[in-house]
N, C-alpha and C positions, 0 to 999 in steps of 0.2 A: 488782260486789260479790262479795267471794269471803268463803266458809266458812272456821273454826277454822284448818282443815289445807291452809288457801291456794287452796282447790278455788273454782272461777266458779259462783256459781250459775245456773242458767241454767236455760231450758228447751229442747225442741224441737218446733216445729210438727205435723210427721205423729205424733205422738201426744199430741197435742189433741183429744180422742176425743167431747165431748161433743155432737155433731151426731148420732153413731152414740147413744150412753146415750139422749138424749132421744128417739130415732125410737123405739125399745124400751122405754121408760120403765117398765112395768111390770114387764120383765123385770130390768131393771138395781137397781130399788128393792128387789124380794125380794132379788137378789143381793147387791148392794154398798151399797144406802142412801142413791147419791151424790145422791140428790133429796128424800128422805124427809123430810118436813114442812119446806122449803123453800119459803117462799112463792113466787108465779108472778113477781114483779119480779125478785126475787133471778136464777131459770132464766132468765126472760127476758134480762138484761143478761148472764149467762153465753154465751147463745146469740146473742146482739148480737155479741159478741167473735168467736165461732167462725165467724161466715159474715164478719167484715170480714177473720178471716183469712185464709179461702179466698178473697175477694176478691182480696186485695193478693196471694196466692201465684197464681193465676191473670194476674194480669195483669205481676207481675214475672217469672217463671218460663213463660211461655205455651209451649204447645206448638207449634210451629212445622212438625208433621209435615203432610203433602198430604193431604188430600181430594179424590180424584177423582172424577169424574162419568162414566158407562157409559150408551146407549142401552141402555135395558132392553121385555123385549116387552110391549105394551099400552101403552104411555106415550106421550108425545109429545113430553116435555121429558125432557134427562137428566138422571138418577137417582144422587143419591150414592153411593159405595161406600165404606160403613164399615167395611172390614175392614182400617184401615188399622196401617200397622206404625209402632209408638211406641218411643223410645227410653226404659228406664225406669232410675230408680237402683235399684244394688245395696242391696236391704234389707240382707240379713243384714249387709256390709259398714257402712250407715249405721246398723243396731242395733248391734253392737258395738263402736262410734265412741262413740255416745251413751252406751252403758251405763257403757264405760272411763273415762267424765265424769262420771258422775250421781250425784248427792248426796241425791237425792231418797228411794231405794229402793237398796238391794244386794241385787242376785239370786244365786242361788248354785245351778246346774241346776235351773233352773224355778221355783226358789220362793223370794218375800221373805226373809232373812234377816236386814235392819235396816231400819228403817226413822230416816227422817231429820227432826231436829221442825227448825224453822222458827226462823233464826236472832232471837237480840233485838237489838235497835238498839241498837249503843255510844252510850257518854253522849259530849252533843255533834256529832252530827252529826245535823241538820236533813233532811237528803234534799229531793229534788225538788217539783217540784208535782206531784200528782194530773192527767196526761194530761186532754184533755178527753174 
């Protein structure tokens, strides 16, 4: 589906933040509201979506880096060693990929400048079915 000016609308995963909002929920509702007077089903099914995300990003995306195991003193079995070295993406680069895309919000050194409403369904087109 693409916006007016031929743009995709779309989203991006790593900033599907609502796992974080919800852990803080108190914090989040004086700030931003994004819960406030939301019944619990509404959250709920929100927070359904955000762990099957991390689900499927997990298992499509898996880390593949080593886990070794160290004789450590007092033990008898050996001992993971978690300091292990992860290749990770460039943020900054994949933030300003996304943003160069987003239809959502235009930032303009730090701060919203537009905000984007929510396209309306041209006449005649039916769209999909509701996923299950």
């Amino acid at each position: 589906m693409r916006s007016a000016a031929g743009r995709l609308l779309k989203d991006t995963y790593p900033w599907d933040d609502l796992l974080r909002k919800s852990t803080h929920r108190e914090y989040y509702d004086k700030h931003e509201g994004s819960f406030a007077g939301a019944p619990p089903r509404v959250i709920e099914g929100h927070l359904e979506h955000c762990v099957e995300t991390l689900r499927q990003t997990l298992m499509c995306h898996g880390d593949i880096s080593l886990l070794t195991y160290n004789w450590v003193e007092g033990r008898d079995m050996p001992y993971p060693n978690f300091n292990t070295i992860h290749t990770c993406k460039k943020w900054d680069t994949l933030t300003r990929w996304n943003m160069g895309r987003d239809v959502t919000v235009e930032w303009r050194e730090g701060e919203v400048v537009k905000e984007y409403r929510p396209p309306t369904k041209p006449k005649g087109v039916t769209g999909m079915k509701v996923p299950p």
